[in-house]
C-alpha positions as CSV (number, residue, x, y, z in Angstrom):
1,X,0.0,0.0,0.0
2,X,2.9,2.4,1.1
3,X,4.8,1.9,-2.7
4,X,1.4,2.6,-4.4
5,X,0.7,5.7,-2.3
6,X,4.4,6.9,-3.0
7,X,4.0,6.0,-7.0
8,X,1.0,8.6,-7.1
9,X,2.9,11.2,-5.2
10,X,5.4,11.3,-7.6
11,X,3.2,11.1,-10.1
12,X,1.4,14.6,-8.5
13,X,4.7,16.3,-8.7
14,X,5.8,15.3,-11.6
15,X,2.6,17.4,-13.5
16,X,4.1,20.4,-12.3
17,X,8.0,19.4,-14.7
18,X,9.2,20.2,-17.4
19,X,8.9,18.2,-20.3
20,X,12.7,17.8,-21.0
21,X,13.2,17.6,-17.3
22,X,11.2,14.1,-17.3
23,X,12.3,12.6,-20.5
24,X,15.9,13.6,-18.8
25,X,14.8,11.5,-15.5
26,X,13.2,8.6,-17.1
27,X,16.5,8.1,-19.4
28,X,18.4,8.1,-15.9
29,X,16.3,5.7,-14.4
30,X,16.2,3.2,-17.3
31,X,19.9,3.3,-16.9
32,X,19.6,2.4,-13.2
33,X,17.2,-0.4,-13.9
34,X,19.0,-1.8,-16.6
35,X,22.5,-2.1,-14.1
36,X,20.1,-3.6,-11.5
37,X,18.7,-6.0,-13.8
38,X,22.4,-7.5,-14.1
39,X,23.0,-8.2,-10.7
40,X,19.7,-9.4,-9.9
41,X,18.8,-13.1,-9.1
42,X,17.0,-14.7,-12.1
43,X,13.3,-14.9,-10.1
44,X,12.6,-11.4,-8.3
45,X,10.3,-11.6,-5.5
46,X,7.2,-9.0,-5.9
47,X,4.9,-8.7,-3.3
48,X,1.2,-8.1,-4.1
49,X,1.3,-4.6,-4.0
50,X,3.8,-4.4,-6.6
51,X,1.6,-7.0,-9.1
52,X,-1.5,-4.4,-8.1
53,X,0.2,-1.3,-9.2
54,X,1.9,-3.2,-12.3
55,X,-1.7,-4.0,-13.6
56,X,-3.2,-0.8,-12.8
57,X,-0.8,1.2,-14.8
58,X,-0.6,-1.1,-18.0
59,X,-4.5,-1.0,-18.0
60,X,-4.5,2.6,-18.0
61,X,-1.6,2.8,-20.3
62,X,-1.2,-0.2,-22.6
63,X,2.0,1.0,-24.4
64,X,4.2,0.4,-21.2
65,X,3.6,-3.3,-21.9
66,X,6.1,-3.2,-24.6
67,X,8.9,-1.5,-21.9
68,X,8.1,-3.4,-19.1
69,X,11.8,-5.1,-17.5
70,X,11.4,-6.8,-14.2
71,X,8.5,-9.0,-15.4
72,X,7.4,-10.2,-18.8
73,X,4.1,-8.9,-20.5
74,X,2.3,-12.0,-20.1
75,X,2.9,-12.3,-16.4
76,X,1.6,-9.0,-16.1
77,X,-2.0,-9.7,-18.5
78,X,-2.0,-13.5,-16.1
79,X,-2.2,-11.1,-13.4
80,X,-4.5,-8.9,-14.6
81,X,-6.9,-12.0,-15.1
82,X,-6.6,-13.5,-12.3
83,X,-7.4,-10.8,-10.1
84,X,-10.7,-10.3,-12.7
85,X,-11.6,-13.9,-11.4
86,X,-11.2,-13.4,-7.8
87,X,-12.9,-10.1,-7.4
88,X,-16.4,-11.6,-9.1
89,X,-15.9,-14.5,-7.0
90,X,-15.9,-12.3,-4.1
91,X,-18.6,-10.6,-5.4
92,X,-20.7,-13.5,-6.0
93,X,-20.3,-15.0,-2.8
94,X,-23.3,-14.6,-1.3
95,X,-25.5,-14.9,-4.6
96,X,-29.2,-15.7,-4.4
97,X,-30.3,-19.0,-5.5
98,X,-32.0,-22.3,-4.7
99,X,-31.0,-23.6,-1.0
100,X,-28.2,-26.5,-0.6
101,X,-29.2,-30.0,-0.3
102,X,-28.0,-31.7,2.8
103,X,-25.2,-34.5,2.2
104,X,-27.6,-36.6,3.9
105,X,-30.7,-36.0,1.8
106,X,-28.5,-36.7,-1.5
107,X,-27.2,-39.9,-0.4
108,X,-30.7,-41.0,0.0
109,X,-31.8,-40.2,-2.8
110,X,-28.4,-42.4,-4.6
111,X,-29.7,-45.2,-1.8
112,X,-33.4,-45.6,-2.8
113,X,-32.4,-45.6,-6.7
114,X,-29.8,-47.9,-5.8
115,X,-31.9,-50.2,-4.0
116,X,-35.5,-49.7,-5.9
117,X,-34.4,-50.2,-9.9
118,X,-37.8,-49.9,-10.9
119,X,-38.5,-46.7,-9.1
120,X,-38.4,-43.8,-10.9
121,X,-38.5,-40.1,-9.8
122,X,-41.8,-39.6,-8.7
123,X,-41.5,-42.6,-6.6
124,X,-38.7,-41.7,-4.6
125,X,-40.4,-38.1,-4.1
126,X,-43.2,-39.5,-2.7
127,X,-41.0,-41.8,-0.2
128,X,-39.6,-38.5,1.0
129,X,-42.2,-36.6,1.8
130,X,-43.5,-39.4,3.8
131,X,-40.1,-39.4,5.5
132,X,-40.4,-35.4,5.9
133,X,-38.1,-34.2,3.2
134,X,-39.0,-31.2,2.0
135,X,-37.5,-31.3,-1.8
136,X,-38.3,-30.8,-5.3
137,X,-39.0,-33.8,-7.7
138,X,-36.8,-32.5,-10.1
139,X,-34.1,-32.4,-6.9
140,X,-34.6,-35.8,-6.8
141,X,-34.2,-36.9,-10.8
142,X,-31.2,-34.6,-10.4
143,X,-29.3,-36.8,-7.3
144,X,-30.6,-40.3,-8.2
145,X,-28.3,-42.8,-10.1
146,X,-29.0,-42.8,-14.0
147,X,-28.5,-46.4,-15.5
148,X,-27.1,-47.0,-18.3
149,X,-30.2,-49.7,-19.4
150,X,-33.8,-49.8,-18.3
151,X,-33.9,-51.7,-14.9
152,X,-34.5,-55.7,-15.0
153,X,-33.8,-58.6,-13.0
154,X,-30.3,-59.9,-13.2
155,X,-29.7,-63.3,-13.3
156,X,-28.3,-62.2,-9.7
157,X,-31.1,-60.8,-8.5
158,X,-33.3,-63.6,-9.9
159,X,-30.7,-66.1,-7.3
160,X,-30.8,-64.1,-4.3
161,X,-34.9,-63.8,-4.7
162,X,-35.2,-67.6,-4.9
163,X,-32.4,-68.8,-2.6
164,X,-34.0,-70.9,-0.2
165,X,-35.9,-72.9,-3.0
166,X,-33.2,-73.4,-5.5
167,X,-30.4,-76.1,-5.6
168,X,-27.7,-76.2,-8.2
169,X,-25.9,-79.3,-9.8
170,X,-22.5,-79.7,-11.3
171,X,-19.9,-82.7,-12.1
172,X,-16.1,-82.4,-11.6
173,X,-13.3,-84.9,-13.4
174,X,-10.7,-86.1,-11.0
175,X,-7.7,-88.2,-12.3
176,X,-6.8,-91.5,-10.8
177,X,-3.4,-92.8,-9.6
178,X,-3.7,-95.0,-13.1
179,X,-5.1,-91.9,-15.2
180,X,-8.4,-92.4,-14.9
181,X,-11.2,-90.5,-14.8
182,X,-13.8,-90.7,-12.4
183,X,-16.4,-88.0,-12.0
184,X,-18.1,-86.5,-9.3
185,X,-21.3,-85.5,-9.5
186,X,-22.3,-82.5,-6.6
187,X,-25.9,-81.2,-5.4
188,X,-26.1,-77.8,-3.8
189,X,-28.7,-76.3,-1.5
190,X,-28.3,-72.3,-2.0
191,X,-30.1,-71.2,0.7
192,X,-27.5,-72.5,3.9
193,X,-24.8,-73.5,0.7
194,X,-25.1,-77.3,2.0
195,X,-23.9,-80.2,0.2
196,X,-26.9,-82.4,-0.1
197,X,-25.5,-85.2,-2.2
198,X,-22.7,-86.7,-4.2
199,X,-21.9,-89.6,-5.9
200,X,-19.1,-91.1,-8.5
201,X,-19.4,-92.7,-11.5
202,X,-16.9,-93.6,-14.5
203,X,-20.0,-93.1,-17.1
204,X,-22.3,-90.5,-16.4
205,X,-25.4,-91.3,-18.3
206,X,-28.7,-89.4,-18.5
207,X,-30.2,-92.2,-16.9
208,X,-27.3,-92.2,-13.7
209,X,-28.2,-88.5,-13.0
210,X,-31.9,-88.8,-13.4
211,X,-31.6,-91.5,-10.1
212,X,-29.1,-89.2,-8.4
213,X,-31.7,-86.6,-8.5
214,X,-34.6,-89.0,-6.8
215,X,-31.8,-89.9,-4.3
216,X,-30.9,-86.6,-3.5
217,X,-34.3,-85.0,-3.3
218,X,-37.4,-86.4,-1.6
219,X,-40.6,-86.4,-3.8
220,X,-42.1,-84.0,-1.0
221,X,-39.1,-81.6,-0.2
222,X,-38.1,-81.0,-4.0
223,X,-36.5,-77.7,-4.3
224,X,-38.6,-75.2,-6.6
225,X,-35.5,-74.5,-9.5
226,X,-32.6,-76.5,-10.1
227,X,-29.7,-74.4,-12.1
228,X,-27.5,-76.9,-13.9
229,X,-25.3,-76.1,-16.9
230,X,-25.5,-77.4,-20.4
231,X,-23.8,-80.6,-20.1
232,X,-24.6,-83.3,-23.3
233,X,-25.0,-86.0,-20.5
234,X,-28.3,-83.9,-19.3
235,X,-30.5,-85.9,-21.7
236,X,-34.2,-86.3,-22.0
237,X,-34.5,-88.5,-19.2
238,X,-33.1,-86.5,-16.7
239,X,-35.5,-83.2,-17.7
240,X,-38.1,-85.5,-17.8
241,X,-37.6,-87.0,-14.6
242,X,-37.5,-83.2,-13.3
243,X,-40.6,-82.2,-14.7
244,X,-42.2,-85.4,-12.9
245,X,-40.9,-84.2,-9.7
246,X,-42.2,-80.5,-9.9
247,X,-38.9,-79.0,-10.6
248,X,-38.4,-76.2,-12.6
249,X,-35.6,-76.4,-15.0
250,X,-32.9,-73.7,-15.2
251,X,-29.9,-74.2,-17.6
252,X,-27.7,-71.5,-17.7
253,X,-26.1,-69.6,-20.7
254,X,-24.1,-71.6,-23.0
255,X,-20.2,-70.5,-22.0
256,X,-21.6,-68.5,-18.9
257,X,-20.0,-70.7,-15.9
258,X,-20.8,-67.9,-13.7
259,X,-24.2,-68.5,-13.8
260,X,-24.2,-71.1,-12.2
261,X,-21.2,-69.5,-9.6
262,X,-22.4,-71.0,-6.0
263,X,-21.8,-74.9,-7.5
264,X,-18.7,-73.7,-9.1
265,X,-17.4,-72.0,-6.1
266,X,-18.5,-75.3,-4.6
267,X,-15.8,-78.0,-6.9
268,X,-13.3,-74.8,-6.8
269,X,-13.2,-75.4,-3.0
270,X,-13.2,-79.4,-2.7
271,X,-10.3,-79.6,-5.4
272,X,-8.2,-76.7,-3.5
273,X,-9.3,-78.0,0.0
274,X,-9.4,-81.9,-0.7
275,X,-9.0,-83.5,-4.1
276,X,-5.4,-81.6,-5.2
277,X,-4.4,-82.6,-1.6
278,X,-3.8,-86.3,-2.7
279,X,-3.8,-89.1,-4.8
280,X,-7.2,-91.2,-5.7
281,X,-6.6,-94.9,-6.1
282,X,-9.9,-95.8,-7.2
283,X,-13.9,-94.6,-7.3
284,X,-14.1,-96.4,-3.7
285,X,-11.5,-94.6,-2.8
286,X,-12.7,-91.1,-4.0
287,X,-16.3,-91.7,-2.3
288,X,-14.9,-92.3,0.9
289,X,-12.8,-89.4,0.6
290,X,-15.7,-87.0,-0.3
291,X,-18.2,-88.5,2.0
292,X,-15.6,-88.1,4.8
293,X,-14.8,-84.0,3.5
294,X,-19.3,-83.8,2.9
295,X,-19.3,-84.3,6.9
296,X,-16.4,-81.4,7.4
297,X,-18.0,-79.2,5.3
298,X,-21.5,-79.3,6.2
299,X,-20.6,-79.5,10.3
300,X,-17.6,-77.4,10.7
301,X,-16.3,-75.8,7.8
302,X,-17.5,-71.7,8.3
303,X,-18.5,-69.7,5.4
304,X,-18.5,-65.8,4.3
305,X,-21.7,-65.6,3.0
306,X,-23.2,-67.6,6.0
307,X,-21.9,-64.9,8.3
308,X,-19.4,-67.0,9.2
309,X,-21.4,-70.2,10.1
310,X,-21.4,-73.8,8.8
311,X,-24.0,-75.0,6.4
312,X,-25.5,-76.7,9.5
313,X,-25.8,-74.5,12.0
314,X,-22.6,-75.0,14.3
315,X,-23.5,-73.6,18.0
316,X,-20.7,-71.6,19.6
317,X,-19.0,-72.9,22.7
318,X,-17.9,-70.4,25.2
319,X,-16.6,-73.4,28.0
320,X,-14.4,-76.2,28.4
321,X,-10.8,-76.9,26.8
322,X,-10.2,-76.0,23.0
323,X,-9.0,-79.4,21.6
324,X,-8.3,-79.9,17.8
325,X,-10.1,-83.3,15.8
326,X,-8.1,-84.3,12.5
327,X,-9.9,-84.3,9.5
328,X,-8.5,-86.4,6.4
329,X,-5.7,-87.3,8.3
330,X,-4.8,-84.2,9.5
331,X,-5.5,-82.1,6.5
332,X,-7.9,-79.9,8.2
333,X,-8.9,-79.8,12.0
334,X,-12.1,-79.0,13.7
335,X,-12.0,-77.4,16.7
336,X,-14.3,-77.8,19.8
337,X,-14.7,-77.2,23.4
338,X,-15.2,-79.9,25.9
């Protein structure tokens, strides 16, 4: 403030020289500048005062753009814009306009169109003002989450609506100690993930699975849909027996294995857990190795998407002495109180 009050005293006193006096002055003091220039380091350090009275003269006289020395020209018009944009932001801080929307509100709004698909804008609105929002509809359409295709039931969605009466099926290969094959054939229940039956075969025919499916399911406990994948050894016998039994049918996607993710998760976790563990001498040998590792998981074995819980609901046990029980030979333990 103090350098631009002395710039316009001199400026006062200088109305009242001469002409040749001033020309005579400002050749001294280019020649002063010019030898301080020299010794100066190659960044000066300006302080805002200096920038101010910089961008006030050039704007009332352009021309001494084209002498300027300390600083370049464009430093001095970057200058000149930025303090344009910070005095309309100061004065347009306190503009009129619609209120804010609480964070709280807006996340809301993202929930319910999160959770609710099919609910459109006037939907949600009405939800909020039975929840005492005060807001807008077209608030609302503004805050919720805009998909990218009209809302409809994914094949997750369809699984997690019908858990509790759907099962899923799948077969595994598992080499021998003499290179051959055996296969396993595995029944899911989705609802508690338990493994209701299994079975092992060198041959699985259409007629095989249909009986494994009357073994594994009682004619009065049938599960509603049965999600199985498009395997050639499904054949007419097996959907018929099925439709006999009052289930529904549900082949997934040809090359979509993820449809059918809970029975692949399933023979992902007996091969890492059991089966690539050791060697299988024969298809006795195998049962007895998965009936043995059915127990295990169904009894002890805990699960994410159970909260971790087993399949069969394991009680906890807050007394006694915490001993460990080999299972498969020491492969996994189960541990208990007693």
């Amino acid at each position: 403030m103090f350098a631009i009050l002395h710039v316009l005293w001199i400026f006062v006193v200088d109305i009242f020289k001469s002409r040749r006096r001033l020309e005579a002055e400002n050749l001294f003091l280019h020649h002063q500048l010019n030898i301080a220039l020299r010794r100066a380091p190659p960044r000066l350090r300006l302080y805002g005062s200096d920038r101010a009275l910089l961008v006030w003269m050039t704007r009332i006289w352009p021309g001494l753009l084209d002498i300027s020395r300390v600083v370049k020209p464009e430093t001095i018009l970057r200058w000149h814009r930025s303090g344009f944009k910070a005095f309309w932001r100061w004065k347009s801080r306190n503009r009129a306009g619609r209120p804010k929307v609480d964070r709280e509100l807006r996340d809301l709004i993202r929930r319910m169109s999160k959770e609710n698909p099919l609910w459109g804008a006037p939907r949600i609105h009405g939800e909020l003002l039975m929840l005492g929002f005060e807001v807008a509809q077209s608030t609302v359409s503004k805050y919720m989450v805009q998909g990218r295709r009209p809302p409809s039931q994914s094949w997750r969605t369809f699984l997690r609506n019908h858990m509790e009466v759907t099962a899923a099926i799948d077969m595994c290969v598992v080499p021998t100690l003499t290179f051959e094959r055996l296969f396993a054939f595995l029944v899911l229940s989705h609802g508690r993930r338990q493994l209701l039956w299994f079975e092992v075969t060198r041959h699985p025919t259409a007629e095989w699975l249909a009986r494994q499916i009357t073994e594994a399911f009682p004619w009065t406990s049938a599960p509603s849909c049965l999600v199985r994948d498009n395997d050639a050894a499904y054949g007419h016998v097996f959907t018929s027996r099925l439709r006999a039994m009052g289930i529904r049918d549900r082949p997934i996607s040809p090359r979509s294995p993820w449809q059918n993710g809970y029975a692949e998760r399933l023979i992902g976790t007996v091969r890492r857990e059991c089966l690539d563990q050791m060697l299988i001498f024969g298809e006795a040998h195998l049962r007895r190795i998965l009936s043995m590792y059915t127990i295990y998981y169904n009894e002890s074995r805990t699960h994410l998407s159970l909260h971790k819980d087993a399949p069969l609901h394991r009680a906890i046990q807050r007394s006694g002495t915490v001993v460990a029980v080999p299972v498969l030979g020491g492969l996994h333990h189960r541990y208990a109180r007693i």
